[in-house]
N, C-alpha and C positions, 0 to 999 in steps of 0.2 A: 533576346539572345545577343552577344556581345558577338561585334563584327569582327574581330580578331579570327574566333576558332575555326570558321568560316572558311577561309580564305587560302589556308596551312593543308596544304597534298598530303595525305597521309603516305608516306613510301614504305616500299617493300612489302604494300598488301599482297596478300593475294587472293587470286581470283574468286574463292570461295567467300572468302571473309566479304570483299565488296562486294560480291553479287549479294549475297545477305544484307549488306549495312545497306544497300541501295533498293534491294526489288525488298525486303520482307516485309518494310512499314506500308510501300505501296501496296501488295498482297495484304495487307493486314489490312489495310483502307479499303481497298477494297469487297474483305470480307466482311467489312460492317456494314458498308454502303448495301451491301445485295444484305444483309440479314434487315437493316432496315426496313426494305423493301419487303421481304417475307415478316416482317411485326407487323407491320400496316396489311397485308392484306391475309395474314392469319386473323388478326382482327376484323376486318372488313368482310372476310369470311364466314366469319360466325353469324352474322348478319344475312347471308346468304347468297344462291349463286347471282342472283339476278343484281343484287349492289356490288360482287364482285366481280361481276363482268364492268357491269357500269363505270367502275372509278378505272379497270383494266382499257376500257375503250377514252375512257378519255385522257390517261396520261399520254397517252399514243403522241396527243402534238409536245406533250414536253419530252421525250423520245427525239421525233424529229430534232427541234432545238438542241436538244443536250449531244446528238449528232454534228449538225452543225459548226457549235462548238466546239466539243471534241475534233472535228475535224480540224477547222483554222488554228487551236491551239495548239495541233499536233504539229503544222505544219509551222507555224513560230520556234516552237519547241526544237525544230532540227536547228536553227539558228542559234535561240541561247543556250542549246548542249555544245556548240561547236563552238561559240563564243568561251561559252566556261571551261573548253580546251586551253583556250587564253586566254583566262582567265580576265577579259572584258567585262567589265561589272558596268559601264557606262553603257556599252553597244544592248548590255541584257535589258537592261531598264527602257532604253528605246525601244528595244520589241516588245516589249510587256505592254508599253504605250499603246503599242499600234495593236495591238490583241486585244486590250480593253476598248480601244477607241470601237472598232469595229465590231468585236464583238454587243459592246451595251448598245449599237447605232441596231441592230438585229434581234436586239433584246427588244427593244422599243415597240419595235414591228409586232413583233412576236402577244405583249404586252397590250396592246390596242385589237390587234383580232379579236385576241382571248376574251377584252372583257366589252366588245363588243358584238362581235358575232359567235358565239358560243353554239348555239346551235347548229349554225352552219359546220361550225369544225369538227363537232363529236357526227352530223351526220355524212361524214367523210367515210368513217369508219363503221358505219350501221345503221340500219333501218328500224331495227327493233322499236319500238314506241314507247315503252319502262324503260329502257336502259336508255333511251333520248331525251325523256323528262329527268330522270334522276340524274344523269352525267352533268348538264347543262352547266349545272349552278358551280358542280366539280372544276368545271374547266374554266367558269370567270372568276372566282373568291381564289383561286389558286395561282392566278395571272403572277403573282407578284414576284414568283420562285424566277420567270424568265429578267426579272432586273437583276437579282443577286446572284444569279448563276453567272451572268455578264463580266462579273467583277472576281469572283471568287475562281473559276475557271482558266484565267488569265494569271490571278496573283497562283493560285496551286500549281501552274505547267512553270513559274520561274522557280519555286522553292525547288520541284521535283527536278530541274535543270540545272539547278547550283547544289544538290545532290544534297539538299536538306528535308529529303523524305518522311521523316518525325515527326515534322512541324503537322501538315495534313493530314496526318494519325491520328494525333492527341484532339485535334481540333475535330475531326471525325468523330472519335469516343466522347466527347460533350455535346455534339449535335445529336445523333443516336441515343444517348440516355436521355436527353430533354424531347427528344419524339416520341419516343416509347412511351414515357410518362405524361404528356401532354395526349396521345392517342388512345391511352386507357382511360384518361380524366375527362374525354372531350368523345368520344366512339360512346361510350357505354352508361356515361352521366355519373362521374365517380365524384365522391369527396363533394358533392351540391353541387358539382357542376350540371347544366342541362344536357339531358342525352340529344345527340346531334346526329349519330351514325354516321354515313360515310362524311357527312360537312365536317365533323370531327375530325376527321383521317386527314382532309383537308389544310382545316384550321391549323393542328398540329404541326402539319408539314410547313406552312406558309411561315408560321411561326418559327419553326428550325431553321430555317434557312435564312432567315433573317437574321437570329441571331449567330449563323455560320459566318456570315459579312462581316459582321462587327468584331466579331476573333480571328479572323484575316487582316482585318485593318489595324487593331488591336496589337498584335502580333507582330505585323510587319513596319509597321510606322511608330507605335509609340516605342514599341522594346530596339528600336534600330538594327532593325536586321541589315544584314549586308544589300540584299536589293533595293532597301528604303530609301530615298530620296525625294529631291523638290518637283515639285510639276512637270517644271522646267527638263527637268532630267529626264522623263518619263514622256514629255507629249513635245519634246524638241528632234524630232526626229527629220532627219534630212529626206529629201526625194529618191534618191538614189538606193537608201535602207528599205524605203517604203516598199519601191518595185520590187525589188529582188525576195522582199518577203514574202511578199503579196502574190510572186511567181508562182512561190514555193506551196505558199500555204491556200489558196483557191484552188488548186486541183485536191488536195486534203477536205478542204471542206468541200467542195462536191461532191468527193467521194463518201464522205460521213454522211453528208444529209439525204443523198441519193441511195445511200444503204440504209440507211432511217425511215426514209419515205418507201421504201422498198420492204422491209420489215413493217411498215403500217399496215402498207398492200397484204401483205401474206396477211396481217392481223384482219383485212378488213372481208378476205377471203373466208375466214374464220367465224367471223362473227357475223357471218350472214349464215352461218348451216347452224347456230343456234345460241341458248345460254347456254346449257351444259358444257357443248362440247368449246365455247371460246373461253368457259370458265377454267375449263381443265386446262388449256394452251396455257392459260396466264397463271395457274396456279405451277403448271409446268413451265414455265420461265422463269417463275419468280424459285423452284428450287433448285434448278438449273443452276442460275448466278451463282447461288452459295457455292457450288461447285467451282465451276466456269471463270467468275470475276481475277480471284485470286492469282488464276493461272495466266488470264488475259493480261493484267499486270507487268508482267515478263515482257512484254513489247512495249511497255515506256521504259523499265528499265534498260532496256536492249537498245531506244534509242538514245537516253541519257547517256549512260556508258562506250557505246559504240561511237554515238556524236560527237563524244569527249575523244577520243582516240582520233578521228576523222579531224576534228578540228588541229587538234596538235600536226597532222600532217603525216599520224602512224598510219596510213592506209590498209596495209597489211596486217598489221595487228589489230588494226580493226575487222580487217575482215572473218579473221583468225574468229574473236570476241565473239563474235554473231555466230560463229557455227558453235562453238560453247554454250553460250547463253540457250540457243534451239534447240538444240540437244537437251537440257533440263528442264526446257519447258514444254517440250513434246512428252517427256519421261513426268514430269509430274500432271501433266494434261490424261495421258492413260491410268494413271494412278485414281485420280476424280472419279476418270469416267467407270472406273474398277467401282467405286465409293459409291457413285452416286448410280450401280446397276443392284447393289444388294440395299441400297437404304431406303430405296426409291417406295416399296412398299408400306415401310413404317411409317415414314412422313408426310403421303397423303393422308394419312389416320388424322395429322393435325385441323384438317379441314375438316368443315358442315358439309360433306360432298351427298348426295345421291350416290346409292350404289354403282349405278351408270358413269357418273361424275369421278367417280373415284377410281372406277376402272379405266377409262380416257386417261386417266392422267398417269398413272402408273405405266401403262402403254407408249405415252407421251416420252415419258422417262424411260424406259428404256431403250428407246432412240435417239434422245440425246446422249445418253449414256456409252453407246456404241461407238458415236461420231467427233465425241467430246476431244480424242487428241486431234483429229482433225481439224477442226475449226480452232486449238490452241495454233498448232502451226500455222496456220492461214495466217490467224491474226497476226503473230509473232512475226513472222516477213514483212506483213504491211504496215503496220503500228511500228514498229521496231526498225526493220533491215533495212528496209526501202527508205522511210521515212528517214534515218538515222545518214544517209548519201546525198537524201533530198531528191531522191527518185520516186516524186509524189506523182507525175500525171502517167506513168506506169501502172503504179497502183492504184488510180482513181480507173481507169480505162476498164483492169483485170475484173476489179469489184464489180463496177458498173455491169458491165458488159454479163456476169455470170450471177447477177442478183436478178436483174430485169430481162435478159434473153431466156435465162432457164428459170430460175426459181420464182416469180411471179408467176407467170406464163402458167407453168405448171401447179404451182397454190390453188388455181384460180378453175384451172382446166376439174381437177382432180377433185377438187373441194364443190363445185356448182353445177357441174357435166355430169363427170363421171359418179359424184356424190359417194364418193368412197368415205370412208368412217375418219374419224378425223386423226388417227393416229397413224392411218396408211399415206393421210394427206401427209403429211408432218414428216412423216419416213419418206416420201417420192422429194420435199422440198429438198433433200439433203442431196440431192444430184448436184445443186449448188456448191455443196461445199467438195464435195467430190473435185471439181472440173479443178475448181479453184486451185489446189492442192497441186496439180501437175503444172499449170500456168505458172504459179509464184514458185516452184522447187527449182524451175526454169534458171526464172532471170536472176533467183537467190545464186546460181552455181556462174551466170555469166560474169558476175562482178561490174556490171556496168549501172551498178546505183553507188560505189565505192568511189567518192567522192569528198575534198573538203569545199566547202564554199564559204568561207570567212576568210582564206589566204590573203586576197587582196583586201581587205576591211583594213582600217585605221583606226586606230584610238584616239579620239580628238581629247 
């Protein structure tokens, strides 16, 4: 893409038009990324519950990771949104630096567990004795997704900061067609290939993602996109950028990985009261996203756009931006959860469920279904508002504190104590989101995350 068109403000948008050019490729990325996820384990489901608990328990650590990440790139991200307020293209490519540095130094880690202690890690999350021989081999032939996620994670949080959200799209829609078509050829034994089952689902993905890197780098470095540059550009980053990133973005990543690692918990509460009923959980997550993802979305855009504002030094129209932006994405969070309270029954059908199996999960869904604008807003403060001022150890603290004092606690009480059904379990975890909701409506109204932090930055 030519660095020119890049670079050029579009004036006189409005609001409408940019929230569109900015959140709808992200929502649309999105919604492929979570249908992905529902093609691999519609597949993986036919197969049956006890392989689709299996591969459900052991993405759990690339969960954690992709947390992680998510977290520290979210919190780089308030940086090069408030950079590309000033339009700093030198300062953006340093933070990119320091996001891949870190991030791939975590991958590594991450990379070495996996394809060493494999069992240890799936028995994190379950005792089951099938679903610990079967996940195993899931969790090391798939190791390889935590290097390219290192790189890709990093290079996606600068395009979606210099507000070139298309790019991650298009690049989405040829990872997703070559999964889909590698998981039918490799799950089932199509076209002479060997039937492999879930190592299939595996295989496939390992293979997506690999060639998702090389149409990252591809993209950004051979076509010269505006963020492309020399090493030099990218891993020259002064001490003083380091800190202050580093401030920013380790209370983000705690709070992602401790919400990841907190979300396993609940998973791991789950999958000790059976297969059925941790098969419906994960089948009910994975329909959930389709809903859910899209809307989530709305809090990168909210801190791309808002960061953008902040950084220019519009404070108030930043703050202005963020009540706008929440407002549409709490209105189309209820809309979902409207969708996915009527649809909820058709598309269990798509599953090999047991009648039991299939009633869980419908159960399942209409509980997220209820709660679904809920947990948009939530996110949308945290992801978006908070993060977009750089009032990340607020929000690491709120999450923390309301995943692990209430919502674990209670998964675990409720799910192995009290052995209540698993849909009642799943309906009590939602006190979580509940608390949440009044904490962050809070400090969204104090204004004290409205903030620029790049004023004092130089252009060297």
């Amino acid at each position: 893409m030519p660095r020119k068109n890049h670079l050029r403000e579009t004036k006189n948008e409005t609001f409408g038009k940019k929230l569109l050019r900015v959140a709808l490729p992200i929502s649309l990325q999105s919604l492929i990324a979570s249908s992905l996820s529902l093609v691999d384990n519609l597949m993986v489901g036919n197969l049956g519950e006890t392989e689709l608990a299996s591969v459900g328990l052991s993405t759990q650590i690339h969960l954690i990771f992709w947390m992680v990440l998510f977290g520290f790139n979210g919190g780089t991200t308030t940086y090069m949104a408030q950079f590309w307020g000033k339009r700093d293209l030198k300062s953006i490519r340093r933070v990119t630096g320091i996001s891949v540095s870190v991030s791939f130094s975590v991958g590594l880690l991450f990379f070495f567990v996996s394809i060493f202690f494999p069992r240890f890690v799936l028995g994190i999350f379950t005792n089951i004795p099938e679903v610990l021989d079967m996940g195993m081999h899931f969790v090391r032939y798939s190791a390889v997704i935590f290097l390219t996620w290192s790189v890709v994670v990093p290079l996606t949080a600068a395009l979606k900061a210099t507000q070139q959200t298309s790019v991650p799209l298009k690049i989405s829609v040829v990872v997703f067609g070559t999964n889909t078509i590698l998981c039918v050829v490799f799950i089932f034994g199509m076209f002479g290939a060997p039937r492999l089952g879930i190592m299939g689902a595996c295989l496939a993905t390992a293979v997506s993602r690999i060639l998702e890197l090389v149409l990252y780098l591809v993209t950004i470095f051979a076509r010269k996109n505006i963020i492309a540059g020399s090493l030099r550009d990218f891993f020259s980053w002064d001490k003083k950028l380091f800190r202050k990133v580093l401030a920013n973005a380790v209370p983000t990543t705690v709070n992602e990985a401790m919400w990841g690692i907190g979300v396993s918990f609940y998973n791991a509460a789950f999958g000790r009261m059976g297969v059925t009923e941790f098969a419906a959980v994960q089948a009910g997550n994975t329909i959930q996203n389709i809903f859910s993802l899209a809307c989530f979305s709305m809090g990168d855009a909210m801190l791309i756009l808002v960061g953008e504002k902040l950084g220019k030094g519009e404070l108030d129209e930043g703050y202005r931006l963020a009540g706008r932006i929440m407002k549409v994405a709490v209105i189309i969070g209820a809309v979902a959860g409207a969708l996915l309270l009527v649809l909820s029954r058709f598309i269990v059908k798509l599953f090999e469920f047991t009648p039991q199996g299939s009633r869980y999960t419908v159960l399942i869904l209409l509980v997220y279904g209820v709660f679904l604008f809920i947990k948009i807003h939530n996110a949308a403060i945290i992801t978006g508002v908070l993060r977009a001022g750089g009032d990340t150890r607020f929000a690491m603290f709120a999450e923390i504190a309301c995943v692990w004092l209430i919502g674990v606690p209670v998964a675990f009480f409720f799910a192995l104590c009290a052995k209540l059904p698993i849909y009642l379990v799943v309906l009590c975890v939602q006190a979580e989101e509940l608390t949440k909701f009044f904490v962050l409506r809070r400090r969204y109204k104090s204004k004290k995350w409205v903030k620029n932090l790049v004023n004092d930055e130089t252009r060297d």
